[in-house]
Backbone and ligand atoms as CSV (ligand in chain L), in Angstrom:
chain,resi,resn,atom,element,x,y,z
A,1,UNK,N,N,92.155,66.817,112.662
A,1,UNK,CA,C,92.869,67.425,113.784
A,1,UNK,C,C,92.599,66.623,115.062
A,2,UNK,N,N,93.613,66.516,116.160
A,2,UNK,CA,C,93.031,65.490,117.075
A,2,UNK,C,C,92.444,66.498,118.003
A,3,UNK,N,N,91.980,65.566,118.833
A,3,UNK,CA,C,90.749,65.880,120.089
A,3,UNK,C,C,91.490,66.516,121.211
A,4,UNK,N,N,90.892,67.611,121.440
A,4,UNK,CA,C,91.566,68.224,122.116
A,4,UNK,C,C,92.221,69.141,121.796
A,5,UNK,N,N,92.505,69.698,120.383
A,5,UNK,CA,C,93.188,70.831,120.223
A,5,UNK,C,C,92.334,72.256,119.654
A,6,UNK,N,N,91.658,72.291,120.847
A,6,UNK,CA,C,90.673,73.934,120.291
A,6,UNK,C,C,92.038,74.055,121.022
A,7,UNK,N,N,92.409,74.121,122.350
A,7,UNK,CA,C,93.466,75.345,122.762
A,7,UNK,C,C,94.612,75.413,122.179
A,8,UNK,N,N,95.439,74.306,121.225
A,8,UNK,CA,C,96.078,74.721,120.152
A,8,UNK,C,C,95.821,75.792,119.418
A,9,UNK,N,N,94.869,75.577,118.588
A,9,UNK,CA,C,94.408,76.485,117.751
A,9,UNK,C,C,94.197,77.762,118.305
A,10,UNK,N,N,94.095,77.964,119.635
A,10,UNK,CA,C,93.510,79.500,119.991
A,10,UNK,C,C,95.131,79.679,120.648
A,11,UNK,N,N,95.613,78.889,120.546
A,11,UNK,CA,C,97.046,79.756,121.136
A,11,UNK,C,C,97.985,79.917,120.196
A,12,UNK,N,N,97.697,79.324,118.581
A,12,UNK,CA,C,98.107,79.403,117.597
A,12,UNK,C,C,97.363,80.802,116.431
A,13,UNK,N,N,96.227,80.662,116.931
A,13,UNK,CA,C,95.690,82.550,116.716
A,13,UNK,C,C,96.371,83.496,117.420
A,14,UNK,N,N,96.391,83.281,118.937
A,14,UNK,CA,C,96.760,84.090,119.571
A,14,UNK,C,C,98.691,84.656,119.432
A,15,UNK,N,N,98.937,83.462,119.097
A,15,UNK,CA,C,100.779,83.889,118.338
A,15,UNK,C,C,100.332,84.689,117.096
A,16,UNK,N,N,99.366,84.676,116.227
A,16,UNK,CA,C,99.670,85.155,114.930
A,16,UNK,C,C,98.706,86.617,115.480
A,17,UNK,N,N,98.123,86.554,116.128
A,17,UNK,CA,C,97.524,88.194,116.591
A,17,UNK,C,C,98.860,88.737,116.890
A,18,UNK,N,N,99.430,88.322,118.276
A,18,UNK,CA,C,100.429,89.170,118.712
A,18,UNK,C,C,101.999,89.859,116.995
A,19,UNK,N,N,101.779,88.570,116.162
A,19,UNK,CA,C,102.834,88.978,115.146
A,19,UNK,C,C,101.943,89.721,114.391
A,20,UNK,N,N,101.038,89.780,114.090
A,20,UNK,CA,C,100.282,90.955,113.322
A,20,UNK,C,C,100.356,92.291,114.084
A,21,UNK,N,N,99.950,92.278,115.199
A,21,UNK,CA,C,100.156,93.486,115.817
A,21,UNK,C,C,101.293,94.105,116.056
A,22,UNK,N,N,102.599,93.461,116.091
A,22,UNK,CA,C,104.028,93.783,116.514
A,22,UNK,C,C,104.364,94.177,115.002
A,23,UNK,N,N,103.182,93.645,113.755
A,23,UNK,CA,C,104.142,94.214,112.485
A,23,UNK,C,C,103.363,95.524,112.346
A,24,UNK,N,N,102.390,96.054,112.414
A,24,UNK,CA,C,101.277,97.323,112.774
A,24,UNK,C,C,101.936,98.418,113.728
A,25,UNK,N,N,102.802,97.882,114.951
A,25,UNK,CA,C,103.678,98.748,115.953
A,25,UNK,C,C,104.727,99.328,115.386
A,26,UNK,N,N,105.663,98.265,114.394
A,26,UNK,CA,C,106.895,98.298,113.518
A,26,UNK,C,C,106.503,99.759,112.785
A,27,UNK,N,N,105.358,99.380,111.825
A,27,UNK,CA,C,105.032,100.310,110.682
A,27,UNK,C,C,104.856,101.505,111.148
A,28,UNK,N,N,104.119,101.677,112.548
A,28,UNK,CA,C,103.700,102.803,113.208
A,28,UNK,C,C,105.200,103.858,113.617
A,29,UNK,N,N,105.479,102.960,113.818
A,29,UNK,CA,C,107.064,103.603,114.303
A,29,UNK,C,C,107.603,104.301,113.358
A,30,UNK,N,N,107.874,103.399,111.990
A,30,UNK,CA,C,108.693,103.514,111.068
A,30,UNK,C,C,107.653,105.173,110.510
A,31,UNK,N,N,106.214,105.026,110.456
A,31,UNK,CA,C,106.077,106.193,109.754
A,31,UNK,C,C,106.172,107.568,110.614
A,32,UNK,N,N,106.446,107.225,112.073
A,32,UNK,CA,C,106.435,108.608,113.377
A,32,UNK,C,C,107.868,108.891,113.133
A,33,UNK,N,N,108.362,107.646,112.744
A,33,UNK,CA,C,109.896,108.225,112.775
A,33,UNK,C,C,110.499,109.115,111.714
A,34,UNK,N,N,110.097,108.497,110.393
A,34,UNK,CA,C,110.259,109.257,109.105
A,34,UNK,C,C,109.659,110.549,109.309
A,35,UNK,N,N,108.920,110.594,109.940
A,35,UNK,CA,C,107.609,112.505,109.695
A,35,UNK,C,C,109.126,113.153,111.121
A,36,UNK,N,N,109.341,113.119,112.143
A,36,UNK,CA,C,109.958,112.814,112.542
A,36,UNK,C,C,111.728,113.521,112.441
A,37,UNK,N,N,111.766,112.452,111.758
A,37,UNK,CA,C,113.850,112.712,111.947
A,37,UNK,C,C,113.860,113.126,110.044
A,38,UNK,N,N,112.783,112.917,109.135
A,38,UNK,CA,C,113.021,113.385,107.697
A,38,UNK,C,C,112.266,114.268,107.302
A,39,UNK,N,N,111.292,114.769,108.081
A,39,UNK,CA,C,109.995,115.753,107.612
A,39,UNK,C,C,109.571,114.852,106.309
A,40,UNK,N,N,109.085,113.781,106.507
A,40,UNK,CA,C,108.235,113.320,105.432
A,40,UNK,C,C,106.718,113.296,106.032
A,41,UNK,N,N,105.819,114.329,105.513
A,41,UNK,CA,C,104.745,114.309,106.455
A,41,UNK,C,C,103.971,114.365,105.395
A,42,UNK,N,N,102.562,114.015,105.163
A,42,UNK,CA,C,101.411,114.761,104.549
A,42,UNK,C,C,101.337,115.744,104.290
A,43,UNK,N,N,100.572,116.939,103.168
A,43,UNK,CA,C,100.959,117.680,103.204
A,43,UNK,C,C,99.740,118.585,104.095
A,44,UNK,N,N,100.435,119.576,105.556
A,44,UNK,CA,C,99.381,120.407,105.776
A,44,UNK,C,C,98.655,121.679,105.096
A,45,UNK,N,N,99.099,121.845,104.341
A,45,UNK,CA,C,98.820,122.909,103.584
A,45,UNK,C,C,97.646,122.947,102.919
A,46,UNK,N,N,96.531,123.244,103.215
A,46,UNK,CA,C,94.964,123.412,102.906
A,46,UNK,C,C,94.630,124.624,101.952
A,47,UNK,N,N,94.653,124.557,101.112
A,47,UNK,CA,C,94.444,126.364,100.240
A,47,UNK,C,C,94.077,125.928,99.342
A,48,UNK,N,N,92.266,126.755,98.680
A,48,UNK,CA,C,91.580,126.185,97.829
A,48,UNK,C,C,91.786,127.435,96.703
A,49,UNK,N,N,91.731,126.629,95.181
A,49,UNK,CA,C,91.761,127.670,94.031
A,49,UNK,C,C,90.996,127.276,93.172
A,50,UNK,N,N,90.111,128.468,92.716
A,50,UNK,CA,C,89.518,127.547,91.251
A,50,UNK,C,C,90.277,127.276,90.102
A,51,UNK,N,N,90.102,126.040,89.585
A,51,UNK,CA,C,91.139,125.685,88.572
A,51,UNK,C,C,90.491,126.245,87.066
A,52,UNK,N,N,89.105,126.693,87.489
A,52,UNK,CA,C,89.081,127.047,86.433
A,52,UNK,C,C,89.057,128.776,85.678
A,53,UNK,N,N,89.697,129.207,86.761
A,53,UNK,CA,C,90.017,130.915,86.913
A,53,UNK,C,C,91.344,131.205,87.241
A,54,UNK,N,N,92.369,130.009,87.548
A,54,UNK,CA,C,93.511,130.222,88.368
A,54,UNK,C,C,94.283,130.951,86.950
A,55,UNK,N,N,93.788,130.628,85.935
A,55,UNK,CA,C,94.921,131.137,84.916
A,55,UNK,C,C,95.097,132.771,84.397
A,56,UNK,N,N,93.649,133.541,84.823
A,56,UNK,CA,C,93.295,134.528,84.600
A,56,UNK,C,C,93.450,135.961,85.435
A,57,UNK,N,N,93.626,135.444,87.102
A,57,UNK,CA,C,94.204,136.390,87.412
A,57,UNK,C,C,94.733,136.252,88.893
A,58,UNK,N,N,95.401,136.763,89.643
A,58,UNK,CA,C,96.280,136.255,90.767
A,58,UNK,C,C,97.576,135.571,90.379
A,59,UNK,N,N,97.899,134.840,91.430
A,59,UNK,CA,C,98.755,134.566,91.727
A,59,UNK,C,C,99.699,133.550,90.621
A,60,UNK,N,N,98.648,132.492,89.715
A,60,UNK,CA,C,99.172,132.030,88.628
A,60,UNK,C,C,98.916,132.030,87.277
A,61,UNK,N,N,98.849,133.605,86.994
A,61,UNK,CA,C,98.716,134.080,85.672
A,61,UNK,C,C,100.380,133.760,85.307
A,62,UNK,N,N,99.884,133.900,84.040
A,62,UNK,CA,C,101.192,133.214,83.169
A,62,UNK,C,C,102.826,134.027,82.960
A,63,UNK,N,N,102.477,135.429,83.603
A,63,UNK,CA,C,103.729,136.212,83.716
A,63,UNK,C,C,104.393,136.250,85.503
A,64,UNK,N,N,103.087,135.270,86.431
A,64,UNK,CA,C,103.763,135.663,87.470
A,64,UNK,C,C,104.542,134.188,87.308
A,65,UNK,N,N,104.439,133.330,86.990
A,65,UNK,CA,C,104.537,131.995,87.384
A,65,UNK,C,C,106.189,132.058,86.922
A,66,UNK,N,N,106.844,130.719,87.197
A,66,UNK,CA,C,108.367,130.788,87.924
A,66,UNK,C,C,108.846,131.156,89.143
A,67,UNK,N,N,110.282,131.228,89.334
A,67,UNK,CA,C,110.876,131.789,90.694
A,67,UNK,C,C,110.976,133.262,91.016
A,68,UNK,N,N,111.215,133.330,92.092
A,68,UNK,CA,C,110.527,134.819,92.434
A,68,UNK,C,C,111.036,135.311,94.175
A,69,UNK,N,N,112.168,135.615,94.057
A,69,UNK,CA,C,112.173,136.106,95.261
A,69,UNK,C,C,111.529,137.453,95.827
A,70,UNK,N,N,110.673,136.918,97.173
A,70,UNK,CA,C,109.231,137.934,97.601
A,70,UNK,C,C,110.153,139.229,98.398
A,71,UNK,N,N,109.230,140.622,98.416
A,71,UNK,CA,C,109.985,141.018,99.381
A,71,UNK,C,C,110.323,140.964,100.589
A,72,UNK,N,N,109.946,140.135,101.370
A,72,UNK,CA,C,110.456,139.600,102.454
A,72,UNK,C,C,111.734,138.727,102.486
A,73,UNK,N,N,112.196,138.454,101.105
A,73,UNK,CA,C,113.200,137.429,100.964
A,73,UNK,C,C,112.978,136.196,100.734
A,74,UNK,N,N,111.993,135.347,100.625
A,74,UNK,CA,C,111.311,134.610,100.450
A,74,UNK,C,C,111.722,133.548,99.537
A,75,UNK,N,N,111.622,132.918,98.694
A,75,UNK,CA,C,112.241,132.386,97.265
A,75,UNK,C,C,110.912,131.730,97.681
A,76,UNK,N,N,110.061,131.879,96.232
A,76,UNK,CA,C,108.881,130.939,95.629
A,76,UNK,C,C,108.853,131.000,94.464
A,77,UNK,N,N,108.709,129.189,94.041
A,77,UNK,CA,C,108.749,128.866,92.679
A,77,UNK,C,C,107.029,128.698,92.445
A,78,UNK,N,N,106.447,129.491,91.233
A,78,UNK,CA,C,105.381,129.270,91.203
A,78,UNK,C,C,105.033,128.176,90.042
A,79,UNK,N,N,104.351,126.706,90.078
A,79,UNK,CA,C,103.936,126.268,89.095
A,79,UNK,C,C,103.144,125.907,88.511
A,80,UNK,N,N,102.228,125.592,87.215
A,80,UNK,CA,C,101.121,125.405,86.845
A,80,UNK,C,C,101.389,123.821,86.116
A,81,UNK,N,N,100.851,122.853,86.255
A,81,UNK,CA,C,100.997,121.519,85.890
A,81,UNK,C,C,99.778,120.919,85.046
A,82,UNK,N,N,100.045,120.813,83.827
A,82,UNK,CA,C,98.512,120.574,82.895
A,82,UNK,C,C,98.924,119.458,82.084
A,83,UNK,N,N,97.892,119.288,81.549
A,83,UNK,CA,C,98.205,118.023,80.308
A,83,UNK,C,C,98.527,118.618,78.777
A,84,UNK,N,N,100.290,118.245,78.769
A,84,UNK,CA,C,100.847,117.114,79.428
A,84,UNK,C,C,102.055,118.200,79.729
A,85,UNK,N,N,102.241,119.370,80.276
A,85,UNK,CA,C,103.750,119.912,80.668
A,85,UNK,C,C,103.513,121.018,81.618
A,86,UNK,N,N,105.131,121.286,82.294
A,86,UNK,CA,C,104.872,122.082,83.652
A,86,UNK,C,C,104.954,123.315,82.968
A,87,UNK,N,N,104.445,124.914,83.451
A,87,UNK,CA,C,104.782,125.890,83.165
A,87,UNK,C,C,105.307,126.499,83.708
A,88,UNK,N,N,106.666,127.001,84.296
A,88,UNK,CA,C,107.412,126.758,83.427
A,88,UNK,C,C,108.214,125.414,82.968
A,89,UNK,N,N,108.573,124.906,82.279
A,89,UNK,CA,C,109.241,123.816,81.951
A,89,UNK,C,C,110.986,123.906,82.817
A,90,UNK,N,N,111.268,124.337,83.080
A,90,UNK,CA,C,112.175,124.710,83.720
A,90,UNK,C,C,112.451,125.843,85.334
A,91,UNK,N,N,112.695,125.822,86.608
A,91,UNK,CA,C,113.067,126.226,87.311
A,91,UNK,C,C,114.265,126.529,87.700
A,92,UNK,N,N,114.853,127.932,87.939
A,92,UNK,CA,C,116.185,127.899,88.877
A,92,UNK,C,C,115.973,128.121,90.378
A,93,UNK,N,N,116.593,127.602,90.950
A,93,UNK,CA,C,116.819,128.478,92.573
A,93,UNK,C,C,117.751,128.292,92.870
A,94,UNK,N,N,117.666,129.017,94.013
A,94,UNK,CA,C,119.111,128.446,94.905
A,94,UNK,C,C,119.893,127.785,95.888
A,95,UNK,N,N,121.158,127.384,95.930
A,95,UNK,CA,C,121.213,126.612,96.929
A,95,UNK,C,C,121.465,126.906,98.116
A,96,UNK,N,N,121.093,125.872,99.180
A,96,UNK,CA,C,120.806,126.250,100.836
A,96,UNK,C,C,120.325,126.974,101.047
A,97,UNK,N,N,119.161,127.557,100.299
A,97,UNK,CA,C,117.898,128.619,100.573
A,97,UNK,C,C,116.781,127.771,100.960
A,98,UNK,N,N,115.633,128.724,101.788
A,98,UNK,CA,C,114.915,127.984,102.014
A,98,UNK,C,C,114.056,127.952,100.725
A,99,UNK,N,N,113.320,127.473,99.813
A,99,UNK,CA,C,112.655,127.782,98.719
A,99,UNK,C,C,111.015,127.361,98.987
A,100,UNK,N,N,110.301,127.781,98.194
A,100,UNK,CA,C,108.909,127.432,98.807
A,100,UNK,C,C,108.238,126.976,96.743
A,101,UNK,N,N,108.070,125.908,97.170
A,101,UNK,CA,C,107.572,125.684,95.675
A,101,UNK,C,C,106.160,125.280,95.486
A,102,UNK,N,N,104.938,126.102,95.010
A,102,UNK,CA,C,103.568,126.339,94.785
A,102,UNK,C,C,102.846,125.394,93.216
A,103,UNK,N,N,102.453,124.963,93.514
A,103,UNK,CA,C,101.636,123.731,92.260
A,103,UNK,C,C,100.151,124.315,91.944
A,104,UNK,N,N,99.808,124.327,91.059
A,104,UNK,CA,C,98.159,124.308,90.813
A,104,UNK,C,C,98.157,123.309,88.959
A,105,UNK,N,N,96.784,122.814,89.355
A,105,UNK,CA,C,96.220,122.231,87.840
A,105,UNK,C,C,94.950,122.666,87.546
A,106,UNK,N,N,94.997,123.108,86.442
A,106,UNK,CA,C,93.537,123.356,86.221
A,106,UNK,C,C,92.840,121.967,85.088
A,107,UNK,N,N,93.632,121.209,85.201
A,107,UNK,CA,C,92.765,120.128,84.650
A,107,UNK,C,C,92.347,118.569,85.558
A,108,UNK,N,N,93.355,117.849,85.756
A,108,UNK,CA,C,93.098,116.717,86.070
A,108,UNK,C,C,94.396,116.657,87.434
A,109,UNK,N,N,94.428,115.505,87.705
A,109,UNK,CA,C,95.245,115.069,89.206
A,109,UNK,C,C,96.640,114.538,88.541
A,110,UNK,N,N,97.725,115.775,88.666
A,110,UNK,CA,C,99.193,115.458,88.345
A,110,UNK,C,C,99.683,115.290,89.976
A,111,UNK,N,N,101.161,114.579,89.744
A,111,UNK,CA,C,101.655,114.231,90.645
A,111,UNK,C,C,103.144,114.998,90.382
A,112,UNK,N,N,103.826,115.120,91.686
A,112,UNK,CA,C,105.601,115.839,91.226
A,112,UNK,C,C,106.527,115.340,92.121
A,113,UNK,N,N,107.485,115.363,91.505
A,113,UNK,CA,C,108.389,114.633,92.788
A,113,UNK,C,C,109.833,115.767,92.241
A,114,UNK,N,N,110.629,115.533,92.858
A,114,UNK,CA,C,111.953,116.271,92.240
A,114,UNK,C,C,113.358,115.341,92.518
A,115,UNK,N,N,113.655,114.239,91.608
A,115,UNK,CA,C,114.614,113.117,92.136
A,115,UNK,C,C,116.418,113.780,92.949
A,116,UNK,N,N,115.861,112.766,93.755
A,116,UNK,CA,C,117.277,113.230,94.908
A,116,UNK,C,C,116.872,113.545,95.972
A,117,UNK,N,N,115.814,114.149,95.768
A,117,UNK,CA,C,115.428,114.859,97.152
A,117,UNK,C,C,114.090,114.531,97.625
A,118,UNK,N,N,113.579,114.993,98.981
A,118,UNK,CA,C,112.564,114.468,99.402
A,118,UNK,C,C,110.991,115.233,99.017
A,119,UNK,N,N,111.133,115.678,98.256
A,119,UNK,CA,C,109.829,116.268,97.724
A,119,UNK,C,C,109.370,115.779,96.189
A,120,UNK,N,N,108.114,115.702,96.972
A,120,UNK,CA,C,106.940,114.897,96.424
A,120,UNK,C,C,105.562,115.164,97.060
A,121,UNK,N,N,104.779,115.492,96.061
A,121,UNK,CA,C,103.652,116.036,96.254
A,121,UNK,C,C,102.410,115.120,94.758
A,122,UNK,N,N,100.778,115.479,95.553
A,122,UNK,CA,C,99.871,115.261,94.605
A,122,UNK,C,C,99.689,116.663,94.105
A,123,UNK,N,N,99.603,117.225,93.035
A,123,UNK,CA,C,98.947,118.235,92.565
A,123,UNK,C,C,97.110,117.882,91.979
A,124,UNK,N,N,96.357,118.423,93.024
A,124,UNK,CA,C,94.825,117.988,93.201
A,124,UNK,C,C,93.854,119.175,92.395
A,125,UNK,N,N,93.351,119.400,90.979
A,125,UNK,CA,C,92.611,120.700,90.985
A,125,UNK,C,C,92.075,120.980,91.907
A,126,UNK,N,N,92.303,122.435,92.279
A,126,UNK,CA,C,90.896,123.040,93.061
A,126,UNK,C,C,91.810,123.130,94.541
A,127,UNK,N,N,93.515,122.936,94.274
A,127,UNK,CA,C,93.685,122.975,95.630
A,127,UNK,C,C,94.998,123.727,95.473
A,128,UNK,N,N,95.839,124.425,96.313
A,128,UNK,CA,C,97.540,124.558,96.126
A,128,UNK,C,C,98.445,123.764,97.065
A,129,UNK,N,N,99.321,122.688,96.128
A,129,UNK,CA,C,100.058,121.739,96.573
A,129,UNK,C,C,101.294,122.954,97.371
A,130,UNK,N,N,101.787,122.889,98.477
A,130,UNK,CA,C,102.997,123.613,98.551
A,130,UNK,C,C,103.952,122.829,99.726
A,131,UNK,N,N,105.333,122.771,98.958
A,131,UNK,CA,C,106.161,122.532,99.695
A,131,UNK,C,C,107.274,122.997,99.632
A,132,UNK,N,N,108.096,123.143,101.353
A,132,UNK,CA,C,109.406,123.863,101.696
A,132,UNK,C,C,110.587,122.810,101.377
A,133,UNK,N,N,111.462,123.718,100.719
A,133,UNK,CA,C,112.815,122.546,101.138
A,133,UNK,C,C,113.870,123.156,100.779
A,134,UNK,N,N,114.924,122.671,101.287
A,134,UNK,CA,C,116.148,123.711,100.791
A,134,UNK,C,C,117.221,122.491,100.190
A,135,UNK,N,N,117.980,123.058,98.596
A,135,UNK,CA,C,117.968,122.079,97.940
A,135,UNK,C,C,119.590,122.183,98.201
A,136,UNK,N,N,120.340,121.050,98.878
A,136,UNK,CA,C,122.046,120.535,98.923
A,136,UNK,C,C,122.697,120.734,97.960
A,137,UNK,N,N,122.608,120.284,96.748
A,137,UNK,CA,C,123.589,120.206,95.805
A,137,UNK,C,C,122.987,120.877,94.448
A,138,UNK,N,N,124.259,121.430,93.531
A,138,UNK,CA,C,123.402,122.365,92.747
A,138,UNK,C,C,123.789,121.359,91.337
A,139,UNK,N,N,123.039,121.833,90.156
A,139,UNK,CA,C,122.830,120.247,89.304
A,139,UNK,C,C,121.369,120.345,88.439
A,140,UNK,N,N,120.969,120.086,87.675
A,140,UNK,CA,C,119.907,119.925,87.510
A,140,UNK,C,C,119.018,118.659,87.437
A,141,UNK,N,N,118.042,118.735,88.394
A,141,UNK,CA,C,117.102,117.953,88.922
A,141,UNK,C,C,115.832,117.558,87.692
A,142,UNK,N,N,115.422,116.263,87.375
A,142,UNK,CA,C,114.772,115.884,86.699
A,142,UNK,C,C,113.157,116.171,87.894
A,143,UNK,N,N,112.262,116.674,87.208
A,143,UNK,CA,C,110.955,116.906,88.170
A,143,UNK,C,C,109.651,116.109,87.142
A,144,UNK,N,N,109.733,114.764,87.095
A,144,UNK,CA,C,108.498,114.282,86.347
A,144,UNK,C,C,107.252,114.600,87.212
A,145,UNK,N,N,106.052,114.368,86.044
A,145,UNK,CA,C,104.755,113.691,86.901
A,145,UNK,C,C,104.667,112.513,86.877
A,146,UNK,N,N,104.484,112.074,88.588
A,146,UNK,CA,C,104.176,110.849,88.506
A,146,UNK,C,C,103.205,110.228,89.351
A,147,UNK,N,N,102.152,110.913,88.743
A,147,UNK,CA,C,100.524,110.361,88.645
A,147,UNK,C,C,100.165,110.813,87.332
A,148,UNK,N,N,99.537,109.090,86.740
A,148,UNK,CA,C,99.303,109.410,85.253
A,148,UNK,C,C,98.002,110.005,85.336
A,149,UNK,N,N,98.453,111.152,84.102
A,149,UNK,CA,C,97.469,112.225,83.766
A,149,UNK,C,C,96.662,111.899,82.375
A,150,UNK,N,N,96.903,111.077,81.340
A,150,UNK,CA,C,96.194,111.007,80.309
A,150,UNK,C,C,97.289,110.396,79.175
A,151,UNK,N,N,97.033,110.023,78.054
A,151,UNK,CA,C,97.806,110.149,77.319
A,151,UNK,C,C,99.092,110.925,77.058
A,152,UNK,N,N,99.781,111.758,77.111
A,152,UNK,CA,C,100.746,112.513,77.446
A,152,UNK,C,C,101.774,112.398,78.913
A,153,UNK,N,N,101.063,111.655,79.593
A,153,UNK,CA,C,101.584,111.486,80.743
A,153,UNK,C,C,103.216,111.771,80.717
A,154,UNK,N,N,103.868,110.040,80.105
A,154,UNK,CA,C,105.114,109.845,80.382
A,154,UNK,C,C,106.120,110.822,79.568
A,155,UNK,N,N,105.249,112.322,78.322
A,155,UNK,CA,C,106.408,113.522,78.182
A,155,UNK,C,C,106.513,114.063,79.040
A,156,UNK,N,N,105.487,114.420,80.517
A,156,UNK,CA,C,105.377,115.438,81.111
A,156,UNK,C,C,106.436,115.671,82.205
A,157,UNK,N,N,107.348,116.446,81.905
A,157,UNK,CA,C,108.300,116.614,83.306
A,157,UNK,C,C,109.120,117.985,83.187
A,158,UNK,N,N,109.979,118.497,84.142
A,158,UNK,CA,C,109.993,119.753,83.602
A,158,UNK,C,C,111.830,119.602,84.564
A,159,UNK,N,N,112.210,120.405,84.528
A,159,UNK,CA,C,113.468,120.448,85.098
A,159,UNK,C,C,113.952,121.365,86.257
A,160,UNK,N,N,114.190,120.740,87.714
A,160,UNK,CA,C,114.969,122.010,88.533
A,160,UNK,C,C,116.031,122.320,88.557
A,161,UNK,N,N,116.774,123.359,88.094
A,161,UNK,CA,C,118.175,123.530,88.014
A,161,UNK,C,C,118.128,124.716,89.314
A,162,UNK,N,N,119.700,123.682,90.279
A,162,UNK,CA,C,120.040,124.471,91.640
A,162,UNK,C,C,121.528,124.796,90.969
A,163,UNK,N,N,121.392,125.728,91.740
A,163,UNK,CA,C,122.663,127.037,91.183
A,163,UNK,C,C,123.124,127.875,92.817
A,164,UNK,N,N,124.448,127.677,92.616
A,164,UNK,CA,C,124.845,127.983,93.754
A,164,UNK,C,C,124.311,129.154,94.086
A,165,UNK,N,N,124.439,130.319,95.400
A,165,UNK,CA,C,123.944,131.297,95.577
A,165,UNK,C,C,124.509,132.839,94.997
A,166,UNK,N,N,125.630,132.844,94.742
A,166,UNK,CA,C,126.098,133.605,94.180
A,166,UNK,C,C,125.997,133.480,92.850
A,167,UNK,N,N,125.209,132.390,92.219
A,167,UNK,CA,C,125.020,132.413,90.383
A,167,UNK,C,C,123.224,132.478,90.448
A,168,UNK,N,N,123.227,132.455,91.743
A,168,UNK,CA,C,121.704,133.392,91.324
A,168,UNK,C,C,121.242,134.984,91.516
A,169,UNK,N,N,120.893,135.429,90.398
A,169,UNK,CA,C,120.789,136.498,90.525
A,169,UNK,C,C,119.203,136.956,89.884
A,170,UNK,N,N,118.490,137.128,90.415
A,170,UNK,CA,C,116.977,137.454,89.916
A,170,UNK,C,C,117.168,139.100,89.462
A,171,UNK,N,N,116.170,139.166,88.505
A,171,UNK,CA,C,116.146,140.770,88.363
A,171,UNK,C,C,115.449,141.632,89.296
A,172,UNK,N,N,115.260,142.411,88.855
A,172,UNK,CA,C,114.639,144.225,89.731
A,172,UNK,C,C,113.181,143.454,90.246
A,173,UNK,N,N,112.452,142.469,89.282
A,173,UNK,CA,C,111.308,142.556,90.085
A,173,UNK,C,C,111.599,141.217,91.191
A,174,UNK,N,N,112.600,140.878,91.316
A,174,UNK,CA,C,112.677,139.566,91.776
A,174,UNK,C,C,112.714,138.395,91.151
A,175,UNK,N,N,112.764,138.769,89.938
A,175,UNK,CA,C,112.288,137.053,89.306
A,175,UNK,C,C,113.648,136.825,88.422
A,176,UNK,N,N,113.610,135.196,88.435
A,176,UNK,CA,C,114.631,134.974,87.488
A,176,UNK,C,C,114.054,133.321,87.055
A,177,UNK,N,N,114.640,132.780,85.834
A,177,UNK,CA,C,114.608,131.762,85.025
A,177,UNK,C,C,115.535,131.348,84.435
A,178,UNK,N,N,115.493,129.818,84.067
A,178,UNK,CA,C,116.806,129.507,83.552
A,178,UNK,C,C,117.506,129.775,82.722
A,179,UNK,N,N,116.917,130.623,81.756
A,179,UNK,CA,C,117.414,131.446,80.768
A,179,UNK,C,C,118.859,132.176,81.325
A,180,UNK,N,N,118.026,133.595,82.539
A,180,UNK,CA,C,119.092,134.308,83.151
A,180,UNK,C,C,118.670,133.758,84.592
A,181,UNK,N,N,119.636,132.670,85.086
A,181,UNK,CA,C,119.310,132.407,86.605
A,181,UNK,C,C,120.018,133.802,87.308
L,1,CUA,CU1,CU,100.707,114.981,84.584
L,1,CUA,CU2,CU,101.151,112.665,84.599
């Protein structure tokens, strides 16, 4: 290198600081903007369960779990995610409702997404994943896991079927499935 060029070099750091930092500003943006103008946020929802009692009594014993409109009006899909399938394997709700959809595992770290739409979640034992969304078009939605769980992984997925609002009809206690949406 010739003589004389330390201040090259430090003004040739100093260009690649400023482009490192302007790509760090970019990203910053891009993720304030997405949480933002798409509600793609982390999830706040903090609520601890034991995974290893959740099946026995409350909220995701095996007759409450599915959709369920609360009496407040509410729509919550309740689900249990194990190795390797969701329980229920199937969801209905409805469309342009607000819906509230509840996750627990009592084994290992599944993941869910519901393609088309913007939900996507970790399902963490020991915690309840929950997220709001109200679903556009009615159709049925492929809902894999996708955080591998074990061997079984790539059967595990379960299905959301959206049904317009007038083809949903839950029974007396509120609940309905794809059987009778
Ligand atoms: Cu559960 Cu992958």
């Amino acid at each position: 290198m010739a003589a004389g060029s330390e201040r090259e070099v430090f003004r040739s750091e100093l260009r690649w600081a400023v482009v490192a930092a302007a790509t760090v500003a970019v990203i910053f943006v891009a993720i304030l903007g997405a949480a933002l103008a798409f509600q793609m946020n982390p999830p706040s929802n903090i609520e601890m369960i034991d995974p290893e009692t959740l099946h026995l009594s409350g909220e995701f014993t095996e007759s409450n779990l599915g959709t369920r409109v609360e009496p407040g009006g509410r729509v919550v899909a309740r689900v249990v995610a194990t190795q390797f399938e969701f329980m229920p394997h199937c969801l209905v709700v409805p469309r342009g409702a607000l819906v509230t959809l509840r996750f627990v595992s009592p084994d290992v770290i599944h993941g869910i997404l519901v393609s088309g739409t913007n939900v996507n979640a970790m399902v963490v034992p020991g915690y309840v994943s929950q997220v709001h969304t109200t679903f556009t078009r009615t159709g049925d939605l492929l809902m894999p896991c996708h955080e591998f769980c074990g061997m079984g992984h790539s059967q595990m997925w379960a299905t959301v079927r959206v049904v317009e609002a007038r083809d949903f009809k839950p029974d007396r206690q509120g609940r309905a499935d794809c059987a009778k949406p």
